[in-house]
N, C-alpha and C positions, 0 to 999 in steps of 0.2 A: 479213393473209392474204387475206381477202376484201370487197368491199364490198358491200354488200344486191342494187345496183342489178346486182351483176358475176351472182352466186348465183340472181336470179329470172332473167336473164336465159338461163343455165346451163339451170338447171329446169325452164323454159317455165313459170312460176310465171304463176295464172290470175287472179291482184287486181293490183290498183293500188297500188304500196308509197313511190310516189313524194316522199310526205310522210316517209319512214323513210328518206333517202338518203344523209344523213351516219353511219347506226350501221356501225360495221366490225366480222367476227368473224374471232375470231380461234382458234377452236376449234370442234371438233363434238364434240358426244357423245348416244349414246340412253340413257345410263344416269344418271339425275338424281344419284346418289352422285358423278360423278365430271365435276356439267355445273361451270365457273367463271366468273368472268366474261368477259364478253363470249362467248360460246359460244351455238352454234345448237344450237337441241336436237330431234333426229329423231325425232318419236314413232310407234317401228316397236309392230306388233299380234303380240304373243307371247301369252303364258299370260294376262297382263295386254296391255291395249290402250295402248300409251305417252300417249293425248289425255289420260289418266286423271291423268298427272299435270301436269302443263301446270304447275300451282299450283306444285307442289314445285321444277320447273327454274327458274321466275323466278324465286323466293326464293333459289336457290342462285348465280344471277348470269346464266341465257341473257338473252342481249338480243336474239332471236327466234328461231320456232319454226317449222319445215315444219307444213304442216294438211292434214291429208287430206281432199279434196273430198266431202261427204256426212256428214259427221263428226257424230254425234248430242251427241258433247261441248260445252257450253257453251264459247264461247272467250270466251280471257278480254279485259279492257273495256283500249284504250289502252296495244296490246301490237303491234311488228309479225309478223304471217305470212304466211310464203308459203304461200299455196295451192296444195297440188299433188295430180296425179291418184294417186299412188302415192306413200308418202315414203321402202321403202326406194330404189324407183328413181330418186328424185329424190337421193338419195345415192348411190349407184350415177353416176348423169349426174355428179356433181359430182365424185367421186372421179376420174373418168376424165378430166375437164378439168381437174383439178390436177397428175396425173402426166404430160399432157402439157406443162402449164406448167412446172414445175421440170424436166420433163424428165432424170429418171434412165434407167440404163439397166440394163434388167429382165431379172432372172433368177426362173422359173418352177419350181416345184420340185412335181412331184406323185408318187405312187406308192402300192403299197400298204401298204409299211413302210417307215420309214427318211425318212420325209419332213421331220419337223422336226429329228432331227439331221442332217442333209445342211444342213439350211437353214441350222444353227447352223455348219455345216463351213464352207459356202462362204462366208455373210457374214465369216467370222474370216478368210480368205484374203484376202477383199478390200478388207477393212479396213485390210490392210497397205498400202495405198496409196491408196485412195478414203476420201471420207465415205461410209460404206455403212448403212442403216437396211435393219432386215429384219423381217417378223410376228412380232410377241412374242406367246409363249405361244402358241395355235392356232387364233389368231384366221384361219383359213385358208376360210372357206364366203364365200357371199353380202353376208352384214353382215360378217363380220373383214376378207374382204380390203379394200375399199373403206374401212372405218374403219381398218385400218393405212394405207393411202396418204393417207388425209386429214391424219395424226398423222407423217410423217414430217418432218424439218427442212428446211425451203427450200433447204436449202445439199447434200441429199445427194446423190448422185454414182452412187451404185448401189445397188441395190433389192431385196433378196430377197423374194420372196412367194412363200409355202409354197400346193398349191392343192389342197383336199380335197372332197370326196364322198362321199356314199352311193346316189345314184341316177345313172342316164343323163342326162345335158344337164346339168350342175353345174358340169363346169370349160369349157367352153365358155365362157359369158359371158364367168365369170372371165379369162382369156385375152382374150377378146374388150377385157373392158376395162383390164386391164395390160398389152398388145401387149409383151411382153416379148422381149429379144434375143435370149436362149439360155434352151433350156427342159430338165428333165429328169425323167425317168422313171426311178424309183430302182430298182422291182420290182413283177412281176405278180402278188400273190397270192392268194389267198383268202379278200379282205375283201366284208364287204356282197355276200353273195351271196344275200340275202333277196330282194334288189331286182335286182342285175345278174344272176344266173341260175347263172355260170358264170366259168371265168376269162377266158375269149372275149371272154364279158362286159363283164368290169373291163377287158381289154388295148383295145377299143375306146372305153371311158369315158375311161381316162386317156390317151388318145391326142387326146381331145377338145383339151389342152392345145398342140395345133400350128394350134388355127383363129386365135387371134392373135399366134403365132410370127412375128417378120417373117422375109421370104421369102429374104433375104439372112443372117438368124442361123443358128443351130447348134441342133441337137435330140442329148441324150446319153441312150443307151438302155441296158440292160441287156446285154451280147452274146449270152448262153445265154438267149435265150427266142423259142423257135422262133413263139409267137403275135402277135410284133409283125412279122414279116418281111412279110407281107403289107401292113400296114398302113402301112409305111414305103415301100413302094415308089409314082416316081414323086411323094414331095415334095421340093420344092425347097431346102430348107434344108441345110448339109452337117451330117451324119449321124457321131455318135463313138459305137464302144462300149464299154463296161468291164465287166470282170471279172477272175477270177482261172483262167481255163483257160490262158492263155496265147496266145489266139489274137485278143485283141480289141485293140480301138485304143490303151488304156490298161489295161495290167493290173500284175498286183501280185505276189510271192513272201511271204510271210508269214515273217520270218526268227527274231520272237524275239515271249515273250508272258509278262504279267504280270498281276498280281492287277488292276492299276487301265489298264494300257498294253497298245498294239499297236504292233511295230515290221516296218515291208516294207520295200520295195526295190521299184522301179516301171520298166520300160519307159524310160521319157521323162525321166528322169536317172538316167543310170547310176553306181554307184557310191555315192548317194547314202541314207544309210537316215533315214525318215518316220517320225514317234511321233504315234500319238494315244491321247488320255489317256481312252479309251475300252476296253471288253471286247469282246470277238467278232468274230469273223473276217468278219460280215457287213457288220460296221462298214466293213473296206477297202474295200468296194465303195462306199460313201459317201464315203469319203475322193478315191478316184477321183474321182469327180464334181467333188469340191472340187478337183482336180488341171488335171479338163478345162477346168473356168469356170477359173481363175487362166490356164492359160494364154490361152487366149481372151481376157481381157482384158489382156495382156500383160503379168504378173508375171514377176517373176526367179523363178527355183529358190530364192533364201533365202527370199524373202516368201511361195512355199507354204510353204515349211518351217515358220516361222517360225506362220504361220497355224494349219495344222495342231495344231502341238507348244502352242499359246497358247487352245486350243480349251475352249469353256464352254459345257456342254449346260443348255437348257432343262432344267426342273422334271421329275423323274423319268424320267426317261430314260436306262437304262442308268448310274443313281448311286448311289453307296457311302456308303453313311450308316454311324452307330455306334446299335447297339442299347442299350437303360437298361442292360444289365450288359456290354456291352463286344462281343460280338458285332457281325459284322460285316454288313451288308444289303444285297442289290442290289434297288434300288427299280425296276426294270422297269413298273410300275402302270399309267400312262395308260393304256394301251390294247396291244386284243389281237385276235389272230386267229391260225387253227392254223399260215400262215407262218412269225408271227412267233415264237409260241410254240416252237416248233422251235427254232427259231435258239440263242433266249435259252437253252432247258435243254440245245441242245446244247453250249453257253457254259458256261453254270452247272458242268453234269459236266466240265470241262477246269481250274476253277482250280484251284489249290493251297489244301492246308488245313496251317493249324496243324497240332501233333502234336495228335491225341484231339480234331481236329475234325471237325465231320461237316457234310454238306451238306442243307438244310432246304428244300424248295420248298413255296410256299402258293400254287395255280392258282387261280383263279375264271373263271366263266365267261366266253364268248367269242358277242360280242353279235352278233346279224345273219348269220345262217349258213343262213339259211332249212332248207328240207325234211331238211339233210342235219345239221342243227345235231350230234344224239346219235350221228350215226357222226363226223365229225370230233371231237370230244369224246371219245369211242373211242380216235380213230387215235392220241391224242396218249401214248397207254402204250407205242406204239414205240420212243419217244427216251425213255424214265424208265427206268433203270437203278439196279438195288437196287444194284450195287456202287460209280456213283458217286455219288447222291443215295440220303441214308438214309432220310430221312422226306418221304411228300408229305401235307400239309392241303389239300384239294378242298372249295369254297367254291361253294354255288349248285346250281339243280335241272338244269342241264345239266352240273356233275363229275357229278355222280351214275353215268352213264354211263361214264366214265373210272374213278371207284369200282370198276366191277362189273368192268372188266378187269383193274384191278392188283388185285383179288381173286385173280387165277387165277396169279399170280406167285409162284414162290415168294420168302420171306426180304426180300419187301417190305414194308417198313411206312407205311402210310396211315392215314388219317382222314376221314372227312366231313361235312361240316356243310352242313346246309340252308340257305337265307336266313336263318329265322325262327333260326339260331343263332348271331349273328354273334358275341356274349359268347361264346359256349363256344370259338368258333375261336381270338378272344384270349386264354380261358386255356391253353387247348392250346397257341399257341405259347407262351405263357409257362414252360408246363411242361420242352417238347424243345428249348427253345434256350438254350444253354450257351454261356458267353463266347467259348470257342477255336473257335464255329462260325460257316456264313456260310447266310445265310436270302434266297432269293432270293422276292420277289411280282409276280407275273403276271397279269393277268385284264382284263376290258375295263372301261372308265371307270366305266360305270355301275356296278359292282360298287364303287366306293369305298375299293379296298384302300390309296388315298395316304394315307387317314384311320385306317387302324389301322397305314400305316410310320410315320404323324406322331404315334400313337397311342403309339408303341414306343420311340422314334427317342431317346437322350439328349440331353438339353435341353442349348442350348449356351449359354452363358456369356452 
């Protein structure tokens, strides 16, 4: 992969490693669980400071280590490092000379929902005909994206990187250092408004994602969102929209809909009807995307199709698991914000139930919402419907707020649980979920609800 002499050279590495110039790595990793051998091992300063273990990644097989200039760690005796002024930037440098050097060709994928299944969308399109490597799991900030591109196969061909935030100036870099072909912008919502303010905001954050856009590639945007017009005008890249009003570059008719499927019809092959093996109608808009890149990189109509209908969502995302007594689950869990939440229970209330089943939601809280956290937490008793969701379980000190509204409803029935009750929420579901029903979970990461789906979930064979 690399050789010492290539990698200090990379880093602007500040020692003399000259005597170390036969070692070759052939891996990077900052997590010592997961260094092997020959692997360089980046010790970034998180909760714990990575010099700390220096010990544990040689024993596990690094055969050298970035060193942070100033480092109060003992280093260890007849070992090479590079010394460098920063080690995630020194990864950061590296990652960005490697995706030059293999030289894929990058597609950017940011938004406020819908980012990692888009990513899972388009990589599956493009699959059907390139070697295509994309971020697993959400490895999508500062340390993911550049440790996905260091991990991709020498031989890949096209590149999905997913590119996430929570403040201003975040996917810049990012951008800056995947120079990516064609980039997209899924949707403007209501995430991380603790820090961005507004949706204004966010529509200016992820817009960051066109400062290493090349100038010759494609930017695909949203069409119904009046806050990016501004910001699109006068860039040089050609410009697609998608939606579903009918009036955008790629749009969609929603023709048929099932417990686990969505089937449309699209603009840009006529005649032909698209399956993806996903819920909710927001999903099309996703799919779209996946329509735009495929064409752009010059797919046939079978190979989106095909892509599409062959489609495998990352971990909790919009998936159907089976509950211990047979009940059915939509694991929505990772992550939340009032957009997205919308979306999903306006999903949830649409599927079809067994005879004498009923519809079960468990919300938890919805992280980074700043000043306005307990009125959007509020808002979300708009889209809860006693007559199609029968039970909601409110999970965390901001339902509490959502609590006091579907109090005022009639023939609703709720529950709520504090933090400090997170047993009592699992006996309560245990209690109101009955085999012939389907129990959707919603809430933002930190809330941990993937841990009481896996909690629930029947053990599989």
């Amino acid at each position: 992969m690399f050789t010492l002499i290539e990698i200090a050279d990379i880093v602007k590495a500040k020692n003399d490693i000259s005597r170390w110039s036969e070692v070759i790595i052939k891996g990077v990793e900052f997590d010592t669980r997961k260094v092997v051998e020959n692997s360089l091992f980046v010790p970034l300063k998180g909760t714990r400071d990575g010099h700390e273990f220096i010990d544990l990644a040689i024993e596990n097989g690094a055969s050298v280590s970035f060193w942070e200039e100033g480092t109060s760690y003992p280093k260890p005796k007849d070992f090479p490092l590079l010394i460098v002024e920063d080690c995630l930037q020194a990864m950061q440098d590296l990652a960005h000379y490697f995706v030059k050097k293999i030289a894929p060709r990058v597609v950017g994928i940011t938004g406020s929902n819908g980012k990692t299944t888009t990513k899972d969308m388009v990589a599956s399109v493009l699959s059907q005909k390139f070697k295509t490597y994309k971020t697993q799991g959400n490895f999508n900030n500062e340390i993911g994206l550049p440790y996905t591109i260091l991990h991709m196969p020498s031989d890949t061909e096209t590149l999905v990187l997913e590119m996430g935030m929570n403040h201003k100036d975040e996917i810049r870099p990012l951008s800056l250092l995947a120079e990516p072909e064609v980039a997209a912008i899924t949707i403007i919502g209501e995430s991380h408004l603790e820090y961005l303010g507004s949706r204004q905001g966010v529509a200016e954050a992820k817009m960051e994602i066109t400062e290493g856009l090349s100038h010759n590639g494609e930017l695909i945007v949203p069409g119904e969102e009046p806050l990016l017009t501004s910001l699109l005008a006068n860039l040089p890249q050609n410009i697609v929209t998608f939606g579903q009003k009918g009036t955008e570059d790629v749009t969609a008719d929603i023709v048929d809909r099932t417990k686990t499927a969505i089937t449309f019809v699209t603009n840009h092959f006529a005649g032909r009807k698209f399956t993806i093996p996903v819920v909710g109608d927001y999903n099309v808009n996703n799919a779209l995307i996946a329509i735009a890149v495929g064409e752009y990189f010059g797919l046939s109509e079978d190979d989106i199709y095909a892509g599409l209908a062959s489609l495998r969502l990352t971990h909790s995302r919009a998936e159907w698991r089976k509950a211990w007594n047979g009940a059915d689950i939509l694991n929505d869990a990772y992550n939340a914000n009032p957009t997205a939440m919308r979306l999903v229970l306006k999903t949830f209330g649409q599927i079809d139930l067994e005879p004498m089943g009923k519809r079960v939601a468990v919300l938890a809280d919805m992280g980074e919402l700043g000043t306005d956290s307990a009125a959007m937490h509020r808002e979300m008793s708009d889209v809860i419907d006693s007559e199609k969701i029968s039970v909601v379980l409110l999970y965390g000190q901001w339902m509490k707020n959502l609590a006091v509204e579907l109090a005022e409803k009639e023939e609703m029935t709720y529950f709520y649980f504090p933090l400090e009750e997170r047993e009592a929420l699992i006996k309560k579901i245990k209690e109101v979920l009955q085999p012939q029903d389907i129990i959707l979970f919603k809430g933002s990461n930190s809330m941990k609800l993937a841990e009481i789906v896996e909690g629930i979930s029947r053990k599989q064979d």
